[in-house]
MITOR-728529 format. One line per field, with one value per residue (C-alpha): residue number from 1; residue in one letter; z, y, x negated. Coordinates in steps of 0.2 Angstrom, whole numbers, plus 5000, padded with zeros to 4 digits. Each point is the difference from the previous one (the first is absolute). Layout:
% residues N
pos: c(NUM; ...) .
code: c(A; ...) .
zz: c(Z; ...) .
yy: c(Y; ...) .
xx: c(X; ...) .
//
This chain:
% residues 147
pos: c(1; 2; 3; 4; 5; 6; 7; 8; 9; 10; 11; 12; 13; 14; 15; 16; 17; 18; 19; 20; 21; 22; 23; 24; 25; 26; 27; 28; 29; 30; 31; 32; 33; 34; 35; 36; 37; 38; 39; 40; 41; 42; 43; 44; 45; 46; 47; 48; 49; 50; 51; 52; 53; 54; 55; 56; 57; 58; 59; 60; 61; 62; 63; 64; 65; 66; 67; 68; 69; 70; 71; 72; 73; 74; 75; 76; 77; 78; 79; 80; 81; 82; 83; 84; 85; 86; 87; 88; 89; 90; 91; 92; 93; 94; 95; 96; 97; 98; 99; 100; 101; 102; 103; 104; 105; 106; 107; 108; 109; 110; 111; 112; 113; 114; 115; 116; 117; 118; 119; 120; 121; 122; 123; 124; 125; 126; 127; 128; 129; 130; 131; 132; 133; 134; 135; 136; 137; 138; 139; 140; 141; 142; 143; 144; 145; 146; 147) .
code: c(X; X; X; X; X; X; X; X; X; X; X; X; X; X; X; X; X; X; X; X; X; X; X; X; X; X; X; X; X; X; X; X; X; X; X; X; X; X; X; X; X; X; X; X; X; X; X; X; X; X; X; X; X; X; X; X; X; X; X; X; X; X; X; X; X; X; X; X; X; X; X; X; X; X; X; X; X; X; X; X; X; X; X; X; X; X; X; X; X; X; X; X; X; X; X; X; X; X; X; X; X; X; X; X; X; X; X; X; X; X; X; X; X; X; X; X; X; X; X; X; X; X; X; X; X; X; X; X; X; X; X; X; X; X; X; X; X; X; X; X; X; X; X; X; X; X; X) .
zz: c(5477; 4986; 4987; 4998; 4985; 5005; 4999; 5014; 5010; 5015; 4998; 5008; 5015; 5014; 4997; 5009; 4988; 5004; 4985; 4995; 4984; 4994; 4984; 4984; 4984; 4983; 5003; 5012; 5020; 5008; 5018; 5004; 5016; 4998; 5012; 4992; 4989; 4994; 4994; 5003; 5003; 5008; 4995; 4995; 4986; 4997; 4986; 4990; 4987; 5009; 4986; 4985; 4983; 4988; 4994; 5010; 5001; 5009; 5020; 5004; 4995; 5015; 5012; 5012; 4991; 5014; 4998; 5013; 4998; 4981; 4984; 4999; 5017; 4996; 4999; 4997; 5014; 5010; 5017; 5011; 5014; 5004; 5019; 5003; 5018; 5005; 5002; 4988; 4984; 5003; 4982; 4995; 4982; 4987; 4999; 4981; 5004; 5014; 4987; 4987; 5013; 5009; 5015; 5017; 5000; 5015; 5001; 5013; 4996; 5016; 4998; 5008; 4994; 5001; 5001; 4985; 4989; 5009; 4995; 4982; 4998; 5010; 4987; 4984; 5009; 4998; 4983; 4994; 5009; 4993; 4995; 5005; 5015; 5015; 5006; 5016; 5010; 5019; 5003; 5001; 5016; 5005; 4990; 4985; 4983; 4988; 4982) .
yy: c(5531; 5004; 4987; 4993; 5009; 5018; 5009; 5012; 4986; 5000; 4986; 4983; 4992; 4988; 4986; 4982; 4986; 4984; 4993; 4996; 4991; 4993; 4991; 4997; 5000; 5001; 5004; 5014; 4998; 5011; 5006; 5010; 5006; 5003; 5007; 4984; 4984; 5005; 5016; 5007; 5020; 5005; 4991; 5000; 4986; 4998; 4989; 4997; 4989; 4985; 4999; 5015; 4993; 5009; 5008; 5017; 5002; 5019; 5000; 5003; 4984; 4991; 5015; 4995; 5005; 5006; 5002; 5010; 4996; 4999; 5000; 5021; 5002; 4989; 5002; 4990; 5001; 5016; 4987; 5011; 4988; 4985; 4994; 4985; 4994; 4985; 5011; 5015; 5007; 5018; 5005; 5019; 5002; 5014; 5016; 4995; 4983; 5006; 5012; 4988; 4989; 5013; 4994; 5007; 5001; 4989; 4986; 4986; 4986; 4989; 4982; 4986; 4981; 4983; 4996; 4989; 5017; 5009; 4988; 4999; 5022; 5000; 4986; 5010; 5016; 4997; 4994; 5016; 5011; 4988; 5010; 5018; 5009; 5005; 4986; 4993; 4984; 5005; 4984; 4987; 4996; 5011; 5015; 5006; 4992; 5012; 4995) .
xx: c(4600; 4988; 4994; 4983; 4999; 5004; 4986; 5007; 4999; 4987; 4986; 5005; 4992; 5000; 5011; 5004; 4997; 5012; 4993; 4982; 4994; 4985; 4995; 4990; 5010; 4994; 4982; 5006; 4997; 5017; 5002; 5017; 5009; 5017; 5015; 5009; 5000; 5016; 5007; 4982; 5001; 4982; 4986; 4981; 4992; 4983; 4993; 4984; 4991; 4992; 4986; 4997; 5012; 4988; 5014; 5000; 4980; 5005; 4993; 5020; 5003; 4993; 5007; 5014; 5017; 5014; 5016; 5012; 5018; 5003; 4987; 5002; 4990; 4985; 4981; 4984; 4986; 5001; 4999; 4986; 5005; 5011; 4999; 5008; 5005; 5012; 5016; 4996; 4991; 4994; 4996; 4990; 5002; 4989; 5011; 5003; 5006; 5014; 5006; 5004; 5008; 5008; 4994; 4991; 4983; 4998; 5017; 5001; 5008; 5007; 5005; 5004; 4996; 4997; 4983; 5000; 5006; 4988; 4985; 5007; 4998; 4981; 4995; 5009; 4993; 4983; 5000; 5008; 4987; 4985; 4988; 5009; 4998; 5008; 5010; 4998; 5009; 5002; 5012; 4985; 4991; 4986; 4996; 5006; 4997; 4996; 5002) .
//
């Protein structure tokens, strides 16, 4: 089995998320999927500033930071799509962005959770993608909820 850092290594894709978090800490709204909540070995974090700090004026600083696995394969933005649906993520990322995270192109993440959990990431995921496009909620009634 190769490591996440091998560079010989093939991209990673698809996994099942047992583990879903979802939560604002020190001014930064989080979202992660995780294959566990201990002894994680496949995930995918998302997290961004819930209001500008003034310190970082650049236009990267408001862009969704993802990390896939450990802090070497991260990247902010590079999201061209996030589709959100009540037992999976189907995520299309910008060529750069898979690159760095040494990730797919196109991953599914399938999960399976409470609906309490689930309410908690639909809430978190819409504040991450305020004002950023491409994400869109399938889980609620009636169409889909395009953010």
């Amino acid at each position: 089995m190769t490591q996440h850092g091998d560079p010989a290594a093939p991209p990673h894709g698809d996994f099942f998320a047992t583990y879903l978090y979802a939560e604002e800490q020190d001014g930064l709204v989080m979202v992660g999927f995780a294959d566990s909540d201990y002894e994680t070995r496949d995930y995918l974090l998302m997290q961004r500033p819930l209001a500008p700090s003034g310190l970082d004026p650049a236009p990267a600083a408001d862009e969704i930071r993802i990390q896939r696995n450990d802090e070497a394969h991260a990247a902010r933005g590079g999201i061209r799509s996030f589709d959100l649906f009540e037992d999976r993520a189907s995520i299309e990322f910008e060529p750069a962005a898979a690159k760095q995270l040494a990730i797919a192109p196109q991953v599914v993440i399938n999960f399976s959770t409470c609906s309490y959990k689930f309410r908690e990431v639909r809430t978190h995921m819409q504040k991450l993608f305020a004002g950023h496009p491409g994400y869109t909620d399938h889980a609620g009634p009636g169409q889909p909820e395009v953010v």
